[in-house]
C-alpha positions in Angstrom: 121.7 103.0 87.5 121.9 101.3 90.5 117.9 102.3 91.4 117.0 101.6 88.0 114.9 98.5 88.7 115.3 97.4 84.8 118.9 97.8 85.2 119.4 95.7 88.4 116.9 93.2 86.6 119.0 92.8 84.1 122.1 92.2 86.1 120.5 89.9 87.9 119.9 91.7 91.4 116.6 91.5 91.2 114.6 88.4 90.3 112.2 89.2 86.5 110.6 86.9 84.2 112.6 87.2 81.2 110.3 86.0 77.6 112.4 87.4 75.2 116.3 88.5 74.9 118.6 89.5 72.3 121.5 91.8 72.2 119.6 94.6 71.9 116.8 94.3 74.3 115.1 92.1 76.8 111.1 91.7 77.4 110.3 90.9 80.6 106.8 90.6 82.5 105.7 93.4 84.3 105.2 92.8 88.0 101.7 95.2 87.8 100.0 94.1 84.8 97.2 95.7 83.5 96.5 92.5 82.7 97.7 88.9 82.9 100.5 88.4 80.1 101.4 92.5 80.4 105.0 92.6 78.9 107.9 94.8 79.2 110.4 95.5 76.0 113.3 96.9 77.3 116.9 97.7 76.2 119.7 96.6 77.0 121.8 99.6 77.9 120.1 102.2 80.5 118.7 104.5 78.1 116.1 106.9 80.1 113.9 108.6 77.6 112.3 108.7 73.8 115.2 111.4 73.4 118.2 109.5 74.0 117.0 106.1 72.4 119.1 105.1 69.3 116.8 105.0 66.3 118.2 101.1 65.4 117.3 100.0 69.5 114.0 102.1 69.0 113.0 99.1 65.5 114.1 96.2 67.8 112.0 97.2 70.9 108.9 97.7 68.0 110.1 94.7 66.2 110.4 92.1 69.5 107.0 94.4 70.5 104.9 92.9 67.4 106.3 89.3 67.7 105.5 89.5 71.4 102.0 90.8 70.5 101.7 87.6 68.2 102.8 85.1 70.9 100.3 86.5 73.2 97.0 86.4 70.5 98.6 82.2 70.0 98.9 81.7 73.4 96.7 80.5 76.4 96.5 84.0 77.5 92.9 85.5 77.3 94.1 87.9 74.3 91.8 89.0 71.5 93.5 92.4 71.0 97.2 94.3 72.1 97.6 98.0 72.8 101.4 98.9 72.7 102.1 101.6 74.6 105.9 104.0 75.3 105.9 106.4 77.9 107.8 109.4 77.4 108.4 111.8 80.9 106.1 111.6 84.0 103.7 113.9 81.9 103.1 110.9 79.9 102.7 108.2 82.8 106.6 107.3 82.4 107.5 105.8 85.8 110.6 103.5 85.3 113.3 106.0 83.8 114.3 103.2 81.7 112.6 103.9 78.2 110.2 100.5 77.8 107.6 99.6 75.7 104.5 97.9 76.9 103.1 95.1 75.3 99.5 94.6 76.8 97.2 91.6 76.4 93.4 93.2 75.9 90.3 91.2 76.0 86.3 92.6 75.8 85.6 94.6 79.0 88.9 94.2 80.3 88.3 97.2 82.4 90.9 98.7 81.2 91.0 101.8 79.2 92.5 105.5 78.5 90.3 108.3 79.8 90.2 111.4 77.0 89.7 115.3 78.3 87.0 117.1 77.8 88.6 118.7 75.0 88.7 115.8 73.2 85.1 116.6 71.5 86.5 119.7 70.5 88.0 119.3 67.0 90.9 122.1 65.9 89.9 124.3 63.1 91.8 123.3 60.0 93.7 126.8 60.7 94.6 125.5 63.9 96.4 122.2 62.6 97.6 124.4 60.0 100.0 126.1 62.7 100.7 123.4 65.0 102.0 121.6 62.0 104.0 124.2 60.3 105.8 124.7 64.2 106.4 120.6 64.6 107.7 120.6 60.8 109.9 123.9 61.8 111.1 122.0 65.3 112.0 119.1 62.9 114.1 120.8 60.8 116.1 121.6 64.1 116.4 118.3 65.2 117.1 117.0 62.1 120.0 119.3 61.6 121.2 118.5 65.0 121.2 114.6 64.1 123.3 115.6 61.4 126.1 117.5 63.6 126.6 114.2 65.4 
C-alpha cells in the first residue's frame, strides 16, 4: 500500500484536496483533471479493483458520487453536465489500483470525449445478444453462488 498514492493521501503523506469524507470513503480532487473541478471518490480501505469492492462501499462511492455531481452543477465551476466514470483493470484505463470513481465536470465543447471502435456501427444480430446474454446470466449464477459460500 505504501505506492498506492490514494493510500498515502489518505494517511496524510502526501498532500490532496479532500471535498468530501465519511467513514466509508473520501473524494478528493484529482491532480490531472479532465477538467477543472475533476473529482475523485475513493474508499477508505485499499480496495484495488470492481471485484474486491464491498457491495455497501460500492452505494456510498455512487451515493457521495451524485451529491458531488450536484455540488459541482451549483457551484462556480463551469458545469452544465457530469459523466461518472469507474475504471476496472488497465484494459479499462484503470491506473491508480485503488478502485475510484470519477466525478467529472462537463461543459459544451469541453474537448473532452470517449473515442468508439469501428465496430461500434456494427449492431449484433439479436442472435448474437441472445448468446452473450445467456453466457453473462450463466457466469452470474456462478458468482452468485460463490457470494453465497462466503
Amino acid at each position: 500500500m505504501d505506492k498506492c498514492p490514494f493510500c498515502n493521501i489518505l494517511s496524510g503523506k502526501l498532500e490532496g484536496t479532500i471535498v468530501y469524507q465519511d467513514e466509508i470513503c473520501t473524494a478528493i480532487l484529482d491532480i490531472q483533471p479532465i477538467n477543472p473541478g475533476h473529482i475523485l471518490v475513493i474508499p477508505n480501505q485499499h480496495i484495488p479493483d470492481l471485484a474486491s469492492l464491498p457491495p455497501d462501499t460500492g452505494k456510498q462511492l455512487f451515493a457521495v458520487g451524485q451529491k458531488l455531481a450536484a455540488s459541482l452543477r451549483r457551484s462556480s465551476v463551469q458545469c452544465t453536465g457530469v459523466n461518472l466514470f469507474l475504471a476496472d483493470g488497465k484494459a479499462a484505463m484503470q491506473d491508480v489500483f485503488h478502485t475510484h470513481l470519477h466525478v467529472i465536470p462537463r461543459f459544451e465543447e469541453d474537448g473532452f470525449g470517449f473515442t468508439f471502435s469501428p465496430r461500434y456501427a456494427e449492431l449484433p444480430t439479436r442472435d448474437e445478444l441472445e448468446e452473450i446474454g445467456f453466457h453473462l446470466k450463466e457466469a452470474l449464477k456462478i458468482v452468485q453462488k460463490q457470494e453465497e459460500q462466503n
